[in-house]
C-alpha positions in Angstrom: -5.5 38.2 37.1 -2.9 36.8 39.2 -4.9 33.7 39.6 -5.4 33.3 36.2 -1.3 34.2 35.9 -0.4 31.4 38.5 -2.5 28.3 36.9 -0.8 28.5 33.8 2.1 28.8 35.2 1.0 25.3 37.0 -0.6 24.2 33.5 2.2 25.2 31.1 4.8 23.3 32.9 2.5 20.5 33.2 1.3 19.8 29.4 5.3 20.4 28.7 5.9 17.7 31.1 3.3 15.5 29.6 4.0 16.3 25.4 7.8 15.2 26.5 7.0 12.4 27.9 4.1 11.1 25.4 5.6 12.2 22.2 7.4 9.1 22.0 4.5 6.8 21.8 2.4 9.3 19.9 5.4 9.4 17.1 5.5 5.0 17.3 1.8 5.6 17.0 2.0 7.1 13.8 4.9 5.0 12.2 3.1 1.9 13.7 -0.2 2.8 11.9 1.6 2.5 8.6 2.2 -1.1 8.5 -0.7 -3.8 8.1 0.4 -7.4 8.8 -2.1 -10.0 8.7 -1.3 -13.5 9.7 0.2 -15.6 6.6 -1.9 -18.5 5.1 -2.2 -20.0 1.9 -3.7 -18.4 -0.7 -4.2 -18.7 -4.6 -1.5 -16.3 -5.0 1.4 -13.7 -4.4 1.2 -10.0 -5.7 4.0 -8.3 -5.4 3.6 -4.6 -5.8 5.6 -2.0 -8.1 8.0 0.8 -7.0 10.6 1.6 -4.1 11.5 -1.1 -2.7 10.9 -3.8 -5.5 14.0 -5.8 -4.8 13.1 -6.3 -1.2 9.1 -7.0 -2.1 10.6 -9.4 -4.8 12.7 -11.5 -2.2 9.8 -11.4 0.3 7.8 -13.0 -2.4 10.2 -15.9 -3.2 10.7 -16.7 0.9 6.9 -16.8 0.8 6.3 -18.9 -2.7 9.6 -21.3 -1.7 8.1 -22.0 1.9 4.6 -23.0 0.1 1.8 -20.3 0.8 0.9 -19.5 -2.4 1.9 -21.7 -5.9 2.4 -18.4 -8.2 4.0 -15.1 -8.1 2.1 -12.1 -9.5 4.0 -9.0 -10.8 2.7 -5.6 -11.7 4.6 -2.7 -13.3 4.7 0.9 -12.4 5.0 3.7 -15.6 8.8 4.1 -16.8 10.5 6.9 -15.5 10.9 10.4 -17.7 13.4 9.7 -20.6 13.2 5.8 -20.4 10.9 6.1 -23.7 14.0 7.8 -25.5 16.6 5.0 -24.5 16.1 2.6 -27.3 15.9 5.3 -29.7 19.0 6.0 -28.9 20.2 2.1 -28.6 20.7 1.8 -24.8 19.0 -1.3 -23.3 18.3 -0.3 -19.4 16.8 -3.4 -17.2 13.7 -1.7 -16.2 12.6 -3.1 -12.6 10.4 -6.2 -14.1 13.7 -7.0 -15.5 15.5 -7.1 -12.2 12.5 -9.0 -10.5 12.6 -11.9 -13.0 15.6 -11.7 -13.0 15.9 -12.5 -9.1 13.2 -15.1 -9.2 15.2 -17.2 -12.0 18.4 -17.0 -9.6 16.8 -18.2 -6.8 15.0 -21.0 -9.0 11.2 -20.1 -9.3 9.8 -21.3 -12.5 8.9 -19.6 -15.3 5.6 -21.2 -15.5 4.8 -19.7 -11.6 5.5 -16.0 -12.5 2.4 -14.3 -13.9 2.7 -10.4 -15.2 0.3 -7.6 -15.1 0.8 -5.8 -18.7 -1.3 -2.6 -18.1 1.4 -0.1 -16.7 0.2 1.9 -13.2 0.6 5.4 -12.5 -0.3 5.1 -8.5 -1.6 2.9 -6.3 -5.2 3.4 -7.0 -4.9 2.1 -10.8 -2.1 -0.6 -10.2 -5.0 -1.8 -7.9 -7.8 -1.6 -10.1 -5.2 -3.5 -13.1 -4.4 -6.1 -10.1 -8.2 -6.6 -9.5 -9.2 -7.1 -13.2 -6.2 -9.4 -13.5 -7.2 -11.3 -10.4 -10.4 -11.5 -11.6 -9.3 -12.8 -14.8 -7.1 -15.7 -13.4 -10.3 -16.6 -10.6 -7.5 -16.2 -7.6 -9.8 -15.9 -4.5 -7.4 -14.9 -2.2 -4.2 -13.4 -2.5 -1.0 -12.3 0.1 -0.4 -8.6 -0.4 3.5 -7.9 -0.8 4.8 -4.6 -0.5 7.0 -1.7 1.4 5.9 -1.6 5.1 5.3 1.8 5.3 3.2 1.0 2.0 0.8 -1.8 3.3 -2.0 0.0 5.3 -2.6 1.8 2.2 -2.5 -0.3 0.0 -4.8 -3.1 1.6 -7.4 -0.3 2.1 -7.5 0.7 -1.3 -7.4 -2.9 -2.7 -10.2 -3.9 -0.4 -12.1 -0.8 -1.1 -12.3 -2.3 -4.9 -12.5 -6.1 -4.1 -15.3 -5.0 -1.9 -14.7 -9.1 -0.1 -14.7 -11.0 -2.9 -10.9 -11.7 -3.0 -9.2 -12.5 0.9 -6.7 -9.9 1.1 -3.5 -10.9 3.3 -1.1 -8.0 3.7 2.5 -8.7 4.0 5.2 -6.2 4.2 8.5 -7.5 3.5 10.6 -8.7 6.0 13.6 -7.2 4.1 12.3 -3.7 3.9 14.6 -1.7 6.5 12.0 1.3 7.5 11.6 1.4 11.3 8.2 2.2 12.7 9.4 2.3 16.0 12.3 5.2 15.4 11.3 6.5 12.0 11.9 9.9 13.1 15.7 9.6 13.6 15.9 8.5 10.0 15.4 11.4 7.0 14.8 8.9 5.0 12.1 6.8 7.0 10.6 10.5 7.8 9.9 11.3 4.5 8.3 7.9 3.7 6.0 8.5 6.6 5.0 12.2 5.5 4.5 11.0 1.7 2.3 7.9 2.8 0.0 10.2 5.7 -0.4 12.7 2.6 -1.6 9.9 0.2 -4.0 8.5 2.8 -5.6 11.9 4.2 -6.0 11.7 0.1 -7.6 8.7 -0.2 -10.1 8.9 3.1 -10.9 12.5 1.0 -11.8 10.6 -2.4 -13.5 7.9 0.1 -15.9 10.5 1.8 -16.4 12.1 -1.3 -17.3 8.8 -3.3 -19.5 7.7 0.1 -21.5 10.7 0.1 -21.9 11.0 -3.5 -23.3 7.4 -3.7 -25.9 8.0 -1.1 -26.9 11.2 -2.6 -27.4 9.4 -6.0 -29.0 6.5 -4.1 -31.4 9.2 -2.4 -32.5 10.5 -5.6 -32.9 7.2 -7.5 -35.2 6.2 -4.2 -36.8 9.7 -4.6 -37.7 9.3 -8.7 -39.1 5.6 -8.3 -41.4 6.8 -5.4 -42.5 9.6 -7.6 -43.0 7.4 -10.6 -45.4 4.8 -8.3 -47.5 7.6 -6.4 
């Protein structure tokens, strides 16, 4: 018993001493995992991605269109916020954030002709991808660069690849003027909560994954199974 008593009062201190001094790089671990940066190259075209952050993904976009990686600008659109379907009703015109985004790209002189717009509406990332992917599809762009929020681009090239399944080179790019700190996120409430909100959508996607994985080889099974049954 006082054996036992004395190592962990050797052990306790010990894995104290160690969580204090590792929890650092364990917490950068976790913000770092977040971002996906692949090295730029020219592609067919740029997607930029809906939602927070669309001014910053918007003026990544132009840096990347003006310094000649890609000769058009694709934009998506994310579902209008509760109560936006009630605003002309009631005759008040509020720019909606393709508004502001075209509005930026005219200021700082992209052409018209260069911008190309998603029409179908996304309610998450999974659909905005699968719209993006017919759409790509559609305009025979073989390779595209990936804009979006930093914290947003590990997700989002997995589930975009997931559905392109190779046909379509995939180059993520966060945008340079997105302000979220991998390296600190923990002293910011606001970085914090981007990090907790993006680690609960992608323990929710590798669940849909598994599920979809395992549910395709169990239907593969059984189609295996019946045509070996139908030939015996």
């Amino acid at each position: 018993m006082v054996g036992k008593l004395i190592r962990w009062l050797i052990v306790l201190p010990l894995l104290g001493l160690v969580l204090y001094v590792g929890y650092p790089f364990l917490l950068k671990a976790i913000g770092r995992y977040l971002i996906t940066e692949n090295p730029l190259q020219k592609a067919d075209a740029i997607a930029v991605l809906s939602g927070d952050g669309g001014v910053a993904r918007t003026l990544e976009a132009v840096r990347l269109y003006q310094d000649g990686y890609a000769p058009r600008i694709i934009l998506t659109q994310q579902v209008l916020p509760k109560g936006y379907e009630a605003l002309p009703r009631l005759g008040i015109k509020v720019p909606e954030e393709r508004d502001i985004q075209l509005m930026i790209l005219e200021r700082m002189r992209v052409p018209r002709s260069a911008v190309l717009q998603v029409a179908e509406r996304a309610n998450s990332t999974l659909s905005e991808m699968v719209h993006l992917t017919r759409f790509l599809d559609r305009h025979r762009v073989h390779s595209v660069i990936l804009v979006t929020s930093k914290s947003h681009s590990t997700r989002a090239r997995k589930i975009l690849a997931g559905i392109t399944r190779g046909r379509i080179v995939i180059i993520s790019r966060p945008s340079r003027y997105d302000t979220f700190d991998s390296e600190g996120w923990w002293r910011s409430r606001r970085d914090a909560k981007e990090v907790l909100a993006e680690y609960e959508k992608l323990i929710n996607h590798w669940v849909q994954s598994a599920v979809s994985n395992v549910t395709g080889w169990l239907r593969g099974r059984d189609r295996s199974a019946a045509e070996a049954e139908a030939t015996s």
